[in-house]
CHARMM internal coordinates of N, CA and C (Angstrom, degrees):
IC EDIT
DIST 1 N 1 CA 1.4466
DIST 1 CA 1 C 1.5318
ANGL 1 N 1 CA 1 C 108.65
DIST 1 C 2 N 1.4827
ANGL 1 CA 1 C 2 N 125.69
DIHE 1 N 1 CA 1 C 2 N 146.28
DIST 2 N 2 CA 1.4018
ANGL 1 C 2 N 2 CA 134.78
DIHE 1 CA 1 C 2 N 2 CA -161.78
DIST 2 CA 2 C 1.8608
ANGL 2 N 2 CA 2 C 90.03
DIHE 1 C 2 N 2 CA 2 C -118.09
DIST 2 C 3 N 1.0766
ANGL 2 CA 2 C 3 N 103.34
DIHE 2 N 2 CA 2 C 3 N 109.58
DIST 3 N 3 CA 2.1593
ANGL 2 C 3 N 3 CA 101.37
DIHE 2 CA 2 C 3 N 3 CA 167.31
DIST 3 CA 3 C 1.7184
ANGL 3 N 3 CA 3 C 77.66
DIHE 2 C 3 N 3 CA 3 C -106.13
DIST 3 C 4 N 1.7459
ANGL 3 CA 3 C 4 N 95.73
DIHE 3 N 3 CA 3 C 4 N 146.17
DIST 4 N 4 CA 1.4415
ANGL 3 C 4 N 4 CA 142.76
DIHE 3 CA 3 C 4 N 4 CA 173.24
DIST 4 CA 4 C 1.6910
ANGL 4 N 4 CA 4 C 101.95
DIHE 3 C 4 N 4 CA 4 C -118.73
DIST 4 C 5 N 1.7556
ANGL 4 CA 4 C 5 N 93.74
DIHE 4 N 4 CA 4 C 5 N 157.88
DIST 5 N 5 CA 1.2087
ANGL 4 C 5 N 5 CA 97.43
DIHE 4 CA 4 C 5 N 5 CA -161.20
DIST 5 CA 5 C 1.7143
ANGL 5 N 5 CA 5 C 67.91
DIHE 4 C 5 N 5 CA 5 C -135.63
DIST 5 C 6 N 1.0563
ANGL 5 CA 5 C 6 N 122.60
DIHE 5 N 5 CA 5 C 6 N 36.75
DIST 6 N 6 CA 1.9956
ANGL 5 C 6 N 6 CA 106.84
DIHE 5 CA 5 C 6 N 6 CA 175.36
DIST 6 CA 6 C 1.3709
ANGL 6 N 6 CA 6 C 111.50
DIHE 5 C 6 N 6 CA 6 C -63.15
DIST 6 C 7 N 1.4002
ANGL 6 CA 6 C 7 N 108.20
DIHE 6 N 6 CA 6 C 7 N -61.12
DIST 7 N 7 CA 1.5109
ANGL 6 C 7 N 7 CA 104.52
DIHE 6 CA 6 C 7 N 7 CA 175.40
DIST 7 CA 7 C 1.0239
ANGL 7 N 7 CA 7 C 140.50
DIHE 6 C 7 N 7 CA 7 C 11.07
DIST 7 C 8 N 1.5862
ANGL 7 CA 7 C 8 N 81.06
DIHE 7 N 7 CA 7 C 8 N -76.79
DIST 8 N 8 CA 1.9532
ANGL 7 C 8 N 8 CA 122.29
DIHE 7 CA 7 C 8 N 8 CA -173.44
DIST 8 CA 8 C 1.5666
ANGL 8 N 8 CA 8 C 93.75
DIHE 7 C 8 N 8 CA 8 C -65.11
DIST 8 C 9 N 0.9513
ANGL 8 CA 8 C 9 N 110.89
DIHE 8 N 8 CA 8 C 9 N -57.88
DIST 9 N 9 CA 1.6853
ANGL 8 C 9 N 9 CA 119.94
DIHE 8 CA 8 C 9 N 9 CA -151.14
DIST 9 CA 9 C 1.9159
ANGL 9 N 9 CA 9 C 92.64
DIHE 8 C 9 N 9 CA 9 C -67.91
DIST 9 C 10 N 1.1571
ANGL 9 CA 9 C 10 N 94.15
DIHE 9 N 9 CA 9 C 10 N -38.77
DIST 10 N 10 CA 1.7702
ANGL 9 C 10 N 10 CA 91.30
DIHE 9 CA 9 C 10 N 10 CA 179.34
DIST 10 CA 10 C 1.5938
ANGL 10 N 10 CA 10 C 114.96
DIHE 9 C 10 N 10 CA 10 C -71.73
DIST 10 C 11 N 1.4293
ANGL 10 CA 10 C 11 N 119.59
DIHE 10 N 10 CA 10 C 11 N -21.66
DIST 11 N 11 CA 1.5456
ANGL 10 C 11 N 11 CA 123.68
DIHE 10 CA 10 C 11 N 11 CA 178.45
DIST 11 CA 11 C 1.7746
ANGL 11 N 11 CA 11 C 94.81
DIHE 10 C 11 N 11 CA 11 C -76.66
DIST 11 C 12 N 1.1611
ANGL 11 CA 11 C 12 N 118.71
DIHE 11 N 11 CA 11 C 12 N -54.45
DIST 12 N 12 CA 1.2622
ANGL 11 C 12 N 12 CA 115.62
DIHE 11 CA 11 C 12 N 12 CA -169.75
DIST 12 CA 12 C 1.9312
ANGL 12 N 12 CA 12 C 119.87
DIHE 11 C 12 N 12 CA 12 C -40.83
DIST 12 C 13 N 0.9088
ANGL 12 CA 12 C 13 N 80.95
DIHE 12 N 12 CA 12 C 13 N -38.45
DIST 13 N 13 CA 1.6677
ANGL 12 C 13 N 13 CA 106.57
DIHE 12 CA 12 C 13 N 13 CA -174.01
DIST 13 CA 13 C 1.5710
ANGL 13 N 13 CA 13 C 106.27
DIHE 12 C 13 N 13 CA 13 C -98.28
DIST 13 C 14 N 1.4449
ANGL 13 CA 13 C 14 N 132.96
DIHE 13 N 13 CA 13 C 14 N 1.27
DIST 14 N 14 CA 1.5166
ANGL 13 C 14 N 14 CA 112.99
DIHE 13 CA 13 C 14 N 14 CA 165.38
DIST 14 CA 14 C 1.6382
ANGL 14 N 14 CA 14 C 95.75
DIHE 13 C 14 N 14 CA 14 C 79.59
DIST 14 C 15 N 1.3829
ANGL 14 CA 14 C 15 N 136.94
DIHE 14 N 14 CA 14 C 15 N 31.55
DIST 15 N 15 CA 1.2650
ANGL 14 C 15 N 15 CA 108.72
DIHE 14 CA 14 C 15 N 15 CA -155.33
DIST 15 CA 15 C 1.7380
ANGL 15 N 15 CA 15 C 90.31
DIHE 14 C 15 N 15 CA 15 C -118.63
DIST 15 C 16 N 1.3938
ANGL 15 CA 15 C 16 N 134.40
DIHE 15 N 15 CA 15 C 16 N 167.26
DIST 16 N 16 CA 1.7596
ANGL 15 C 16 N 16 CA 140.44
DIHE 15 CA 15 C 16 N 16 CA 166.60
DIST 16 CA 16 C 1.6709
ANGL 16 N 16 CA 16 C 95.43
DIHE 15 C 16 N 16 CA 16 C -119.42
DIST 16 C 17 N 1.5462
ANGL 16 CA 16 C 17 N 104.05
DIHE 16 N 16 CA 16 C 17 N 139.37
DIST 17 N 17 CA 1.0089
ANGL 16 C 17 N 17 CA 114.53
DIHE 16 CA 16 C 17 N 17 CA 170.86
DIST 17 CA 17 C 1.6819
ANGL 17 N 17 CA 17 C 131.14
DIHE 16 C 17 N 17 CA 17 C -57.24
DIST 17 C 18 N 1.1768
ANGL 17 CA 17 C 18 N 104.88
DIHE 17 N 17 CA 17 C 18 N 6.32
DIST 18 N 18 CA 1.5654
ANGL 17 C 18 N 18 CA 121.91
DIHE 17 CA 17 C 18 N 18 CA 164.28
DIST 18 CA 18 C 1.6575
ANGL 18 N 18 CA 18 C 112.65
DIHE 17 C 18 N 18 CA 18 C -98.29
DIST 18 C 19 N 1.3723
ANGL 18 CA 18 C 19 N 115.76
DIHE 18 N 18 CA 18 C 19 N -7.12
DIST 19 N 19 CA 1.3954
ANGL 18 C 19 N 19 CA 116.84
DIHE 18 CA 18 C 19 N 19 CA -162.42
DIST 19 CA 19 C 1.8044
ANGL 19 N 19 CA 19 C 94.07
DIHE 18 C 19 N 19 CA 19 C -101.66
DIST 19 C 20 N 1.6172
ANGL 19 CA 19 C 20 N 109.78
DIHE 19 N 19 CA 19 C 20 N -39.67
DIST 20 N 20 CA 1.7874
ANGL 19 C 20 N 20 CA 118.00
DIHE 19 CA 19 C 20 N 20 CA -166.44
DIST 20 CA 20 C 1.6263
ANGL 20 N 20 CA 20 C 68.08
DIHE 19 C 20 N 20 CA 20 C -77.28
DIST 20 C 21 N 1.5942
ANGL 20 CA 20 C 21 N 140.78
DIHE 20 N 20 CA 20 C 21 N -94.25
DIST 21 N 21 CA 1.2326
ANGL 20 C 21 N 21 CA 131.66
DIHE 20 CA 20 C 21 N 21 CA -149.23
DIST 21 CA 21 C 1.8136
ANGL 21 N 21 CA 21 C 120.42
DIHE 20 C 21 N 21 CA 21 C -19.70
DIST 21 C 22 N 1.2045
ANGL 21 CA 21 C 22 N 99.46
DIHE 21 N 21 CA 21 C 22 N -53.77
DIST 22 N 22 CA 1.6394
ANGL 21 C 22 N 22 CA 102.90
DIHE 21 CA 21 C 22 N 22 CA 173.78
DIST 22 CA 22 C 1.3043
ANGL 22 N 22 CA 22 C 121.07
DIHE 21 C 22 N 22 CA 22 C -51.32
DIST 22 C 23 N 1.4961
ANGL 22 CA 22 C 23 N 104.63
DIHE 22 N 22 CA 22 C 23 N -40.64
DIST 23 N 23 CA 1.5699
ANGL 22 C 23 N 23 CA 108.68
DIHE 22 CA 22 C 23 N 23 CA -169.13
DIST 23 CA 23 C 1.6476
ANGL 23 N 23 CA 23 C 116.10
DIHE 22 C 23 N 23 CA 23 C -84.26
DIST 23 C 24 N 1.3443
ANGL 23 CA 23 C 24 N 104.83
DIHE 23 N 23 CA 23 C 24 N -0.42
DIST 24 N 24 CA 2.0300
ANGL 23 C 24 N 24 CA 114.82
DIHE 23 CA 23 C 24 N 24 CA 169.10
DIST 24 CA 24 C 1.1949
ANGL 24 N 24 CA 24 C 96.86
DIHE 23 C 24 N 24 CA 24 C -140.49
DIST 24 C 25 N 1.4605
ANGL 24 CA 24 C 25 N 136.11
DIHE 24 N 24 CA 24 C 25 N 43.37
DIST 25 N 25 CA 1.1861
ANGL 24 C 25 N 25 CA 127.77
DIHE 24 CA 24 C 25 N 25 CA 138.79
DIST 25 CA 25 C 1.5563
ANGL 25 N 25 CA 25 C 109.12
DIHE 24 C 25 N 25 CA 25 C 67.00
DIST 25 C 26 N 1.7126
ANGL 25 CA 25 C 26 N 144.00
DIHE 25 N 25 CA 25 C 26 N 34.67
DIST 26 N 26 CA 1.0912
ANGL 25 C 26 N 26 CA 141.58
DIHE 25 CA 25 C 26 N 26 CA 152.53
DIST 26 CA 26 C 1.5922
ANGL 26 N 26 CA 26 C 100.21
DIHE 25 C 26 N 26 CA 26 C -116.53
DIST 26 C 27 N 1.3219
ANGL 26 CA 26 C 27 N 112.08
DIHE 26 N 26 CA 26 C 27 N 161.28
DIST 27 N 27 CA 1.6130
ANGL 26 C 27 N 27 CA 125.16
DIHE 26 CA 26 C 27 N 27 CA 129.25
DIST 27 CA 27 C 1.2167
ANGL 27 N 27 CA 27 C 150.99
DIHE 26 C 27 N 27 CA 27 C -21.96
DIST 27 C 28 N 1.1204
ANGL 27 CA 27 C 28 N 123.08
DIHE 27 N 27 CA 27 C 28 N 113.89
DIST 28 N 28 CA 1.4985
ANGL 27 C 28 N 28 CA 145.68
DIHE 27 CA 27 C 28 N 28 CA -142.47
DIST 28 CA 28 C 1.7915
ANGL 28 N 28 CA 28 C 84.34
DIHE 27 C 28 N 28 CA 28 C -51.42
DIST 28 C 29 N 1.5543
ANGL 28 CA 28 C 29 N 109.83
DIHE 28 N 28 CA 28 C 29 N -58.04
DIST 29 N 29 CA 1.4416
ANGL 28 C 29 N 29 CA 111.80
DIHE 28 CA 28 C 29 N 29 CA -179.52
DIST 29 CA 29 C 1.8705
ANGL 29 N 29 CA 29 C 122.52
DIHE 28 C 29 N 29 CA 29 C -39.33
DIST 29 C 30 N 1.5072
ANGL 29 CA 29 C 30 N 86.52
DIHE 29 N 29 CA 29 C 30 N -54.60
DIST 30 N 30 CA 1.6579
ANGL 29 C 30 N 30 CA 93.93
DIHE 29 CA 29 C 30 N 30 CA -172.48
DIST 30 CA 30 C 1.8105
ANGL 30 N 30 CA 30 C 99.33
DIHE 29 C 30 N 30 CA 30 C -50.58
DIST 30 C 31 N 1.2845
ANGL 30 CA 30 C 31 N 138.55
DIHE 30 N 30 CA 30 C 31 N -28.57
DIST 31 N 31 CA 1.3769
ANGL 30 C 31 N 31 CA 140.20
DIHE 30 CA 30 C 31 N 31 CA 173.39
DIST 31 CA 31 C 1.1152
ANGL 31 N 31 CA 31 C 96.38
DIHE 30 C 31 N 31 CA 31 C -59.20
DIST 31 C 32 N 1.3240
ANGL 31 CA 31 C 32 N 134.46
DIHE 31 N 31 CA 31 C 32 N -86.40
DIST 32 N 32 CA 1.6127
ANGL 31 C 32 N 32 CA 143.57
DIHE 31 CA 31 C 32 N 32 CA -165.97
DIST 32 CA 32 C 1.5326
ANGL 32 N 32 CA 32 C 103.03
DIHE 31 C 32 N 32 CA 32 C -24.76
DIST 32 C 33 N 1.7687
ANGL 32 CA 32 C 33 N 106.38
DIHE 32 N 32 CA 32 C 33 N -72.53
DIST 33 N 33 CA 1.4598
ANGL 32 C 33 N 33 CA 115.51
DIHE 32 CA 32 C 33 N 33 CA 178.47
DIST 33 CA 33 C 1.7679
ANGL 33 N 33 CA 33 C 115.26
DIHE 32 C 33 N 33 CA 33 C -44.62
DIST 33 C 34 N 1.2827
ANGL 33 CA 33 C 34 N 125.47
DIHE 33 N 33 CA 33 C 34 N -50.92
DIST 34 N 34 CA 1.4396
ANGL 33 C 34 N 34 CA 126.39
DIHE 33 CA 33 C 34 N 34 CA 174.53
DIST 34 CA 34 C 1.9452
ANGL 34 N 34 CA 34 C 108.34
DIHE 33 C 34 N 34 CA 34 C -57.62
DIST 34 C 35 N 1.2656
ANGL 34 CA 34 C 35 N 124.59
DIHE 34 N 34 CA 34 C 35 N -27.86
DIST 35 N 35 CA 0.9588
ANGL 34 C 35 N 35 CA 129.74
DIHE 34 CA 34 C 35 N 35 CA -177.35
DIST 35 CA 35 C 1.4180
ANGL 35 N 35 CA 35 C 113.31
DIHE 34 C 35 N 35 CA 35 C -86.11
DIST 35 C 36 N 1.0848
ANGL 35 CA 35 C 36 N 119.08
DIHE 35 N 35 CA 35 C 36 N -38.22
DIST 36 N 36 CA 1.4939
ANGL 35 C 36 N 36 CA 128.99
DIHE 35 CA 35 C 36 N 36 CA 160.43
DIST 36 CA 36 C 1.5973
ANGL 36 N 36 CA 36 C 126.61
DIHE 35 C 36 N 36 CA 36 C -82.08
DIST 36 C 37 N 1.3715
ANGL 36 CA 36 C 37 N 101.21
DIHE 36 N 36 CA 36 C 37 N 14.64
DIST 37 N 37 CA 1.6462
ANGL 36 C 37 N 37 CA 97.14
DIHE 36 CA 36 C 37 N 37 CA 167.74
DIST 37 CA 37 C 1.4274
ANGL 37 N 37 CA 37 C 113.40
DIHE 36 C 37 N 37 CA 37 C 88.47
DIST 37 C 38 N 1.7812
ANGL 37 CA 37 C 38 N 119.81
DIHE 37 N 37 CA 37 C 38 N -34.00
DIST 38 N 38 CA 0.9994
ANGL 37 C 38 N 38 CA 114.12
DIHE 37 CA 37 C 38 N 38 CA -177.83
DIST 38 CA 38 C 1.7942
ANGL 38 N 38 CA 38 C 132.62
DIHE 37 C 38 N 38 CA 38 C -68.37
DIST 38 C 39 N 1.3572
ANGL 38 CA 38 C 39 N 92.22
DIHE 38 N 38 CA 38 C 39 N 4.21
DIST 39 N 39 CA 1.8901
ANGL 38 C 39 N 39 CA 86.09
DIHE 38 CA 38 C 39 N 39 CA -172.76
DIST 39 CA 39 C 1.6140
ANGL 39 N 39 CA 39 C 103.41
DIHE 38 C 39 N 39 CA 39 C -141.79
DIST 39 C 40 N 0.7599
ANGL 39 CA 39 C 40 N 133.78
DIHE 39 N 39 CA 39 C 40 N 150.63
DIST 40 N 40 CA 1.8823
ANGL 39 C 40 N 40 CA 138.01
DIHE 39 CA 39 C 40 N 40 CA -170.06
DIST 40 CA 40 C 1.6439
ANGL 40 N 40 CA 40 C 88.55
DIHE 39 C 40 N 40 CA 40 C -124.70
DIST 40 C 41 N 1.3874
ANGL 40 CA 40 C 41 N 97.47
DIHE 40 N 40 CA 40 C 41 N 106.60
DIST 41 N 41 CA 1.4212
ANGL 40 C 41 N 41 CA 119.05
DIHE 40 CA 40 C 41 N 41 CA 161.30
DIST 41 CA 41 C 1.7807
ANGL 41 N 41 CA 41 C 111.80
DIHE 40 C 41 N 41 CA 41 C -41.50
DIST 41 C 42 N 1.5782
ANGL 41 CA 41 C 42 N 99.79
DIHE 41 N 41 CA 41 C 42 N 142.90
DIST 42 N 42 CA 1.8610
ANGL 41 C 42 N 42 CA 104.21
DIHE 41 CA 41 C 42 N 42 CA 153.52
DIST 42 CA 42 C 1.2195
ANGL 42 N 42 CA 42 C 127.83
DIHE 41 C 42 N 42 CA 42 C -67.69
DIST 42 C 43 N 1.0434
ANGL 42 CA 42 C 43 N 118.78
DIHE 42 N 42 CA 42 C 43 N 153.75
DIST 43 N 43 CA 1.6820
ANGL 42 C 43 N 43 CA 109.02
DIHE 42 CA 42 C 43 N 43 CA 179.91
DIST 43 CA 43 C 1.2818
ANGL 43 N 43 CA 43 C 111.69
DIHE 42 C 43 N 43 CA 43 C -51.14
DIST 43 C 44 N 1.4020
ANGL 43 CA 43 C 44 N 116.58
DIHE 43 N 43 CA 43 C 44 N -53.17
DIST 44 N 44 CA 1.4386
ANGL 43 C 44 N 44 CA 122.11
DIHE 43 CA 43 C 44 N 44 CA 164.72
DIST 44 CA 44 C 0.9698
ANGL 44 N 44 CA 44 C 140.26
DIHE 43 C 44 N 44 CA 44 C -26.25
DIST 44 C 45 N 1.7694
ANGL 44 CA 44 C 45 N 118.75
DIHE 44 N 44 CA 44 C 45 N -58.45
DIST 45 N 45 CA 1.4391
ANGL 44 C 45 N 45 CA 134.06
DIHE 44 CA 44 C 45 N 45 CA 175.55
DIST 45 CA 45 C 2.1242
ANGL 45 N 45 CA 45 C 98.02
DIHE 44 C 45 N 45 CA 45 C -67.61
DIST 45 C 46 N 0.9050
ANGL 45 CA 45 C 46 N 115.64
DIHE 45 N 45 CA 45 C 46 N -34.32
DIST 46 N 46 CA 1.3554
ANGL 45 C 46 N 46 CA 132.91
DIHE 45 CA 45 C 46 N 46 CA -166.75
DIST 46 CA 46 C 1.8950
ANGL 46 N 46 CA 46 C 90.57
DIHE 45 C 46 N 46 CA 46 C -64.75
DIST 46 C 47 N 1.0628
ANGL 46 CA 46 C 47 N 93.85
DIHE 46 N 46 CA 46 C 47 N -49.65
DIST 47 N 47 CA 1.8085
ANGL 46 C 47 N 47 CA 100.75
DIHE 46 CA 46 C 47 N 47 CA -168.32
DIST 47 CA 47 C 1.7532
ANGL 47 N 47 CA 47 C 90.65
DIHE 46 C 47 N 47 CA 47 C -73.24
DIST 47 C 48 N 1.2708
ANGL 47 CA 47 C 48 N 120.79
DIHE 47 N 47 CA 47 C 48 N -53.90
DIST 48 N 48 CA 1.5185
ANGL 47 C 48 N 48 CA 120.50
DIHE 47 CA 47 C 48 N 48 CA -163.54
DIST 48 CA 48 C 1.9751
ANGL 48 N 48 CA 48 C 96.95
DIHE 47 C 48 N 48 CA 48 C -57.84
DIST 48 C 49 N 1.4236
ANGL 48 CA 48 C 49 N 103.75
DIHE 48 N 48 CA 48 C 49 N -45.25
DIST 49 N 49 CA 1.6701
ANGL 48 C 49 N 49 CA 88.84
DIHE 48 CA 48 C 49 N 49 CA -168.01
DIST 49 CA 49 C 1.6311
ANGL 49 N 49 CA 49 C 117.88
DIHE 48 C 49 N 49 CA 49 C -64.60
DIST 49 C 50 N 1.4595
ANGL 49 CA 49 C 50 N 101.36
DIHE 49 N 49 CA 49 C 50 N -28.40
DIST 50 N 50 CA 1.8247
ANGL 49 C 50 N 50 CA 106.85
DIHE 49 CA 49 C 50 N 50 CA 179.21
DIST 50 CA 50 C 1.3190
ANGL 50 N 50 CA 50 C 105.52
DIHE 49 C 50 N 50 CA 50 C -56.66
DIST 50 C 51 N 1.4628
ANGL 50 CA 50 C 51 N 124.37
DIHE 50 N 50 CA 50 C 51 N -58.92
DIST 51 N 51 CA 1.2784
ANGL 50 C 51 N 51 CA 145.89
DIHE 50 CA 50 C 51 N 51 CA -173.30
DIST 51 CA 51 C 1.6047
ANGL 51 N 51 CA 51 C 96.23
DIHE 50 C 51 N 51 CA 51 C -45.93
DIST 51 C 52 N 1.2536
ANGL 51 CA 51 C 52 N 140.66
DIHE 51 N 51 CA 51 C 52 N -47.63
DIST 52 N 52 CA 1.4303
ANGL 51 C 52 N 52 CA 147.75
DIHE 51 CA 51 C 52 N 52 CA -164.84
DIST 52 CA 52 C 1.8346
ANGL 52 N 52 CA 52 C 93.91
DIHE 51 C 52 N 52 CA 52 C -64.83
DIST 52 C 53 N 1.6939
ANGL 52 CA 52 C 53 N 97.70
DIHE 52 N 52 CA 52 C 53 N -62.76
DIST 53 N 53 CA 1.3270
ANGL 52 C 53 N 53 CA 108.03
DIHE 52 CA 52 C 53 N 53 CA 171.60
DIST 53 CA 53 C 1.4887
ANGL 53 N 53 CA 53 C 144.36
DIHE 52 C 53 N 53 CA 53 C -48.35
DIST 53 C 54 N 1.7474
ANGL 53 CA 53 C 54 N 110.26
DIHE 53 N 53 CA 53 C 54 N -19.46
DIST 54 N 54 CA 1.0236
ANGL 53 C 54 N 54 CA 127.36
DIHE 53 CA 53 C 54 N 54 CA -165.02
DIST 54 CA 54 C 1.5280
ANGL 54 N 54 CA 54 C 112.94
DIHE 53 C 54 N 54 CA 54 C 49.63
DIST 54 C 55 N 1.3892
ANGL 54 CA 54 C 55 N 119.29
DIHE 54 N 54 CA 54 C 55 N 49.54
DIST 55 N 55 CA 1.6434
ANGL 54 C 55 N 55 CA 130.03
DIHE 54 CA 54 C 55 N 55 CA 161.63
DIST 55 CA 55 C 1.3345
ANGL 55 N 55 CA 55 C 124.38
DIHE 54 C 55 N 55 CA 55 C -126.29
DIST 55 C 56 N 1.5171
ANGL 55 CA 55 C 56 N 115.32
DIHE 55 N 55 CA 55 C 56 N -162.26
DIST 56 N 56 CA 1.7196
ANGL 55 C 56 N 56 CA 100.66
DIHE 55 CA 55 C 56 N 56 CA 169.22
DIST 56 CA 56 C 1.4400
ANGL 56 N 56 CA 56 C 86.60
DIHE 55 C 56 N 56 CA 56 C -99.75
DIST 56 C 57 N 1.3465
ANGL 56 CA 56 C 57 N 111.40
DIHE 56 N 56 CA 56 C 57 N -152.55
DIST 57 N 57 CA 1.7572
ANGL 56 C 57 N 57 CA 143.70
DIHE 56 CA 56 C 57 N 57 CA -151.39
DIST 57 CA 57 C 1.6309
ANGL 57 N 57 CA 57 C 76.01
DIHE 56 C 57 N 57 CA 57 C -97.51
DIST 57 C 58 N 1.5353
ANGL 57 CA 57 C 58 N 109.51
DIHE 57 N 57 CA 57 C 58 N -68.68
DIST 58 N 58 CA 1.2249
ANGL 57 C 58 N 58 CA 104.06
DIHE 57 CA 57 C 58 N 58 CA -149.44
DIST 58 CA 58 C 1.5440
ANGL 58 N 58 CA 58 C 113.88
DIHE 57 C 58 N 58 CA 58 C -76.68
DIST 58 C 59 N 1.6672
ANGL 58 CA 58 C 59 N 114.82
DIHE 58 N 58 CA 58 C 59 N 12.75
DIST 59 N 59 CA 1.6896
ANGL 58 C 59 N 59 CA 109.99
DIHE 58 CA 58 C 59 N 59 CA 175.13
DIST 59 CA 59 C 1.5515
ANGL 59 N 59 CA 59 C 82.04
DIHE 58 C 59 N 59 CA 59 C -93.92
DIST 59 C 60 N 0.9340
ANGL 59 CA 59 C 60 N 142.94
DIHE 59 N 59 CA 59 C 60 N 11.48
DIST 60 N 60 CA 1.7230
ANGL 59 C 60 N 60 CA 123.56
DIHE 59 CA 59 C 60 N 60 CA -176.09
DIST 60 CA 60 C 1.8215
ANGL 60 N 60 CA 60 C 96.89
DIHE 59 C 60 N 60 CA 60 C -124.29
DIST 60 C 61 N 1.5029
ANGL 60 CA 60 C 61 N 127.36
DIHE 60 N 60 CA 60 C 61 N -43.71
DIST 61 N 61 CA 1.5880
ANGL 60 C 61 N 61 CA 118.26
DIHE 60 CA 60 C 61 N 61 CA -160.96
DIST 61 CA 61 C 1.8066
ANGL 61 N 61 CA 61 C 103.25
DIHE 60 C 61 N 61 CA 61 C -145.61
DIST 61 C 62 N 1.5788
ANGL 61 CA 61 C 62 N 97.89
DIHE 61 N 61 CA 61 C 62 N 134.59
DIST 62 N 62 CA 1.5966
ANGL 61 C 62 N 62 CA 125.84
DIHE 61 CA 61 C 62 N 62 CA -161.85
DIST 62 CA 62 C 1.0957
ANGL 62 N 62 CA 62 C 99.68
DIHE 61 C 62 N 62 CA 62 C -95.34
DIST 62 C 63 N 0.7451
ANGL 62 CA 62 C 63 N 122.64
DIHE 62 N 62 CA 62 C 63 N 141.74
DIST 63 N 63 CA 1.8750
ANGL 62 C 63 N 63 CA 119.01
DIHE 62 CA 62 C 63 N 63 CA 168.83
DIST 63 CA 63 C 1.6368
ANGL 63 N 63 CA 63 C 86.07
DIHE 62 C 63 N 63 CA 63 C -111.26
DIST 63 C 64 N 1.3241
ANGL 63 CA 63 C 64 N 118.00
DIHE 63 N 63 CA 63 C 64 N 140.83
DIST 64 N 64 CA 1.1844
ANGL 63 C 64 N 64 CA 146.28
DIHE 63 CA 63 C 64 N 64 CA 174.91
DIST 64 CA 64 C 1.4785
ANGL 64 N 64 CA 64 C 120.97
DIHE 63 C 64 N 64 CA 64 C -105.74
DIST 64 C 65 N 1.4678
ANGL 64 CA 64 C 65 N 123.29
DIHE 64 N 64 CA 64 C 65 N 168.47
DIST 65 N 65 CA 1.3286
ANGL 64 C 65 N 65 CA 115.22
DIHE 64 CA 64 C 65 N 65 CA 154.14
DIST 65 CA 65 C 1.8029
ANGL 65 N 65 CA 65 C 106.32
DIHE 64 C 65 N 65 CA 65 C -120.82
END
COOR INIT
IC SEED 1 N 1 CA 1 C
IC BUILD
């Protein structure tokens, strides 16, 4: 299981989940779903949201067991 910390990282920054969607090129939804556990990001999208953030991958998503 992958826990995200977008949320957080999106309050910090003033940001709506239509605003991070624009800025890596998915759907306002695909945010919601990554935020709610339901979807495990690509490495890609994973790299594009840090990059938004100015962090790595791993200040934003945990891999769990």
């Amino acid at each position: 299981m992958i826990k995200n910390k977008i949320k957080e990282y999106r309050a910090k920054h003033d940001m709506k989940q239509d605003d991070l969607a624009k800025l890596v090129g998915v759907r306002r939804e695909t945010i919601g779903n990554l935020e709610k556990g339901k979807y495990n990001p690509s490495l890609i999208l994973s790299w594009n949201i840090a990059k938004v953030f100015n962090c790595t991958i791993e200040d934003i998503f945990e891999v769990t067991d």
